[in-house]
Residue frames relative to the residue before (quaternion, step in Angstrom):
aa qw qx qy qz dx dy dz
X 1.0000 0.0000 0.0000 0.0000 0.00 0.00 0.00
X 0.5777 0.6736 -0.3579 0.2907 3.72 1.09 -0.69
X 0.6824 0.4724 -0.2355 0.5058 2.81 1.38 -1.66
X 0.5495 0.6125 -0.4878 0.2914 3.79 0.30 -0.09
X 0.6843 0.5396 -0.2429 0.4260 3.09 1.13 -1.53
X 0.7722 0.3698 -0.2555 0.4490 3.59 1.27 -1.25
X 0.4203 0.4731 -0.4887 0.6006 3.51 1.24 1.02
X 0.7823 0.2086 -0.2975 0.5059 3.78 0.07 -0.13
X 0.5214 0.4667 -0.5916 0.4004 3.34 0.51 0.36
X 0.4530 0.7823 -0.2134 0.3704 3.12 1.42 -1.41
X 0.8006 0.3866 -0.1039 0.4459 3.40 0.51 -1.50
X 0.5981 0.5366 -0.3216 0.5009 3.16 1.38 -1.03
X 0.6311 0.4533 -0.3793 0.5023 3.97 0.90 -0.50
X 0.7894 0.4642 -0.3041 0.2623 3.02 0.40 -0.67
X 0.5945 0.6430 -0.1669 0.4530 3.19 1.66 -0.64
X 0.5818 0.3755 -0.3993 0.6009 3.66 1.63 -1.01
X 0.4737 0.7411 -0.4235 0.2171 3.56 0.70 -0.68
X 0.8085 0.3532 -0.1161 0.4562 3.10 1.13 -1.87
X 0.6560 0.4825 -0.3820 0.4369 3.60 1.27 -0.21
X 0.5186 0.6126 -0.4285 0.4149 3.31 1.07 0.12
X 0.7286 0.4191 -0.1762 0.5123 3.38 1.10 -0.77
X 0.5304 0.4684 -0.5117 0.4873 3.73 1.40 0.07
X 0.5797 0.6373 -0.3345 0.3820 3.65 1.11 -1.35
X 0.7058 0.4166 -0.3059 0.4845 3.95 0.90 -0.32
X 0.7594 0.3876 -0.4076 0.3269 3.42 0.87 -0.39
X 0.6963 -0.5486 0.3751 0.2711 3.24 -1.58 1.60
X 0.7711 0.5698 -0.1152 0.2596 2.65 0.96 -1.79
X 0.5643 0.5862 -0.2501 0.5248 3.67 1.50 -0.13
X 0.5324 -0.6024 0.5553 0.2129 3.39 -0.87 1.20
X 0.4325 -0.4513 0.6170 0.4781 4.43 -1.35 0.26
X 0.5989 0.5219 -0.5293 0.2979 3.90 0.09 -0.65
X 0.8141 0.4894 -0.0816 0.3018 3.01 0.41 -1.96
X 0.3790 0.7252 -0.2971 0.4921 3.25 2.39 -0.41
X 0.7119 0.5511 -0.0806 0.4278 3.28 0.65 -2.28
X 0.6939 0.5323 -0.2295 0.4272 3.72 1.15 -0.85
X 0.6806 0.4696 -0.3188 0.4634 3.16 0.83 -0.93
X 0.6790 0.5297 -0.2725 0.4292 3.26 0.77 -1.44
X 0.5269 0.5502 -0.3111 0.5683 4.11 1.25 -0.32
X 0.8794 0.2550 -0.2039 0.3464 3.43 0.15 -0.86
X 0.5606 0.6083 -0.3300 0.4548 3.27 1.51 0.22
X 0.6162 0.4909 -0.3110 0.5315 3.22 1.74 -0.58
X 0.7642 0.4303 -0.2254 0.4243 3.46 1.13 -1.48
X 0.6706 0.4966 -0.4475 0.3215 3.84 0.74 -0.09
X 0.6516 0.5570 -0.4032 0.3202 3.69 0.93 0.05
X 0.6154 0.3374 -0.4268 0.5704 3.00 1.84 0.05
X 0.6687 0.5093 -0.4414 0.3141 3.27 0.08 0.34
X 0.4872 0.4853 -0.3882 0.6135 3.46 1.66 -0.01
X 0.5874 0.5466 -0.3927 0.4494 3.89 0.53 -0.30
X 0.5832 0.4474 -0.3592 0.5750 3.55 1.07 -1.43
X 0.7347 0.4636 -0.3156 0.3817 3.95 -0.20 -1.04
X 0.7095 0.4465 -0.3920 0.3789 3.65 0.73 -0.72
X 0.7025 0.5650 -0.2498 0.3533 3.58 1.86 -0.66
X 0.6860 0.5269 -0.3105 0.3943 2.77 1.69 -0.62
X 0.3791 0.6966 -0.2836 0.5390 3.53 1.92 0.34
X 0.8070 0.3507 -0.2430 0.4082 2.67 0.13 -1.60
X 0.6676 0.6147 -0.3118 0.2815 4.15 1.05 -0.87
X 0.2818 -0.8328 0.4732 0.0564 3.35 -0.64 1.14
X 0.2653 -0.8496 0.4404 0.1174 3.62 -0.47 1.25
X 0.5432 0.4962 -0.2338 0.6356 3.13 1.84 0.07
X 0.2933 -0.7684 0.5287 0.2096 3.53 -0.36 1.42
X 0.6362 -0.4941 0.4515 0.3838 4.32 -1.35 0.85
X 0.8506 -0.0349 -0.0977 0.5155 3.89 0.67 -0.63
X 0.0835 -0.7685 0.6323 -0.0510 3.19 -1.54 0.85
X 0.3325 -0.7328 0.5400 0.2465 3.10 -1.02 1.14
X 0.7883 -0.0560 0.1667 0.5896 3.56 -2.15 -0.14
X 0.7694 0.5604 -0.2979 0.0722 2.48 -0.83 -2.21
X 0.6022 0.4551 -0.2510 0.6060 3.29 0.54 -1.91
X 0.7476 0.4442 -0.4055 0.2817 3.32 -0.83 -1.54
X 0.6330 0.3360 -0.3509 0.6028 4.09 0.39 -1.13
X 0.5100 0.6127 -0.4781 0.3686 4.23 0.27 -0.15
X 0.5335 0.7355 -0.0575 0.4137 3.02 1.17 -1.94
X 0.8303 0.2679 -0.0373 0.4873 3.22 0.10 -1.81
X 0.6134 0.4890 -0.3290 0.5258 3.77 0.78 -0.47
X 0.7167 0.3519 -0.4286 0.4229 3.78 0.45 -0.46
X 0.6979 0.4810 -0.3182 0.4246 3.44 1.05 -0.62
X 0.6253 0.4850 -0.3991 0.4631 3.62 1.07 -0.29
X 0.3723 -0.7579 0.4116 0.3430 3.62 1.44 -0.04
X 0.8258 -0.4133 -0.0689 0.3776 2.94 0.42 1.52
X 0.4680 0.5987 -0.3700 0.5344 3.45 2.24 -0.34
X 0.0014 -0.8483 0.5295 0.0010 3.26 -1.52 0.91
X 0.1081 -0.8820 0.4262 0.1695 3.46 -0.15 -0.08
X 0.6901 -0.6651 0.2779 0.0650 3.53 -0.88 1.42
X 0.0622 0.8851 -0.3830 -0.2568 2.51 0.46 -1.63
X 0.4926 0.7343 -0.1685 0.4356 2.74 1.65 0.96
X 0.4118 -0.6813 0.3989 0.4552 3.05 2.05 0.00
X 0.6547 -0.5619 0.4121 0.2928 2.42 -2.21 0.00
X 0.6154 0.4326 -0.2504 0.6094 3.87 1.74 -0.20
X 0.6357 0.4083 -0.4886 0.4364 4.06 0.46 0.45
């Protein structure tokens, strides 16, 4: 947990850092001011949304029988096989 905080504290320095130094330049439109100073705030959450919506799994890690032959029968469209022959 420690290191999280001393990454966002991190970022947070580093971030007034850099908008201080866009605010001074002459040479930068108010638009191009207003943009930067947006996407620096708005892309870490939006790399956070993208890494969860990756990272989330719609398939739970364990599954019993049951499901699993469930599983396989809807996807085999409705054909299934036993493995039990034609006398078990």
């Amino acid at each position: 947990m420690g290191i999280y905080i001393g990454l966002l504290v991190a970022y947070l320095a580093i971030s007034i850092w850099s908008h201080l130094k866009v605010l001074k330049k002459v040479t930068l439109t108010r638009r191009q001011k207003r943009l930067h100073i947006a996407l620096v705030w708005l892309f870490p959450v939006f790399w956070y949304w993208l890494l969860k919506e990756i990272t989330k799994s719609d398939i739970p890690e364990v599954m019993i029988k049951g499901k699993r032959d469930k599983l396989y029968r809807e996807a085999s469209g409705g054909f299934y096989e036993s493995n039990e022959g034609t006398m078990g």
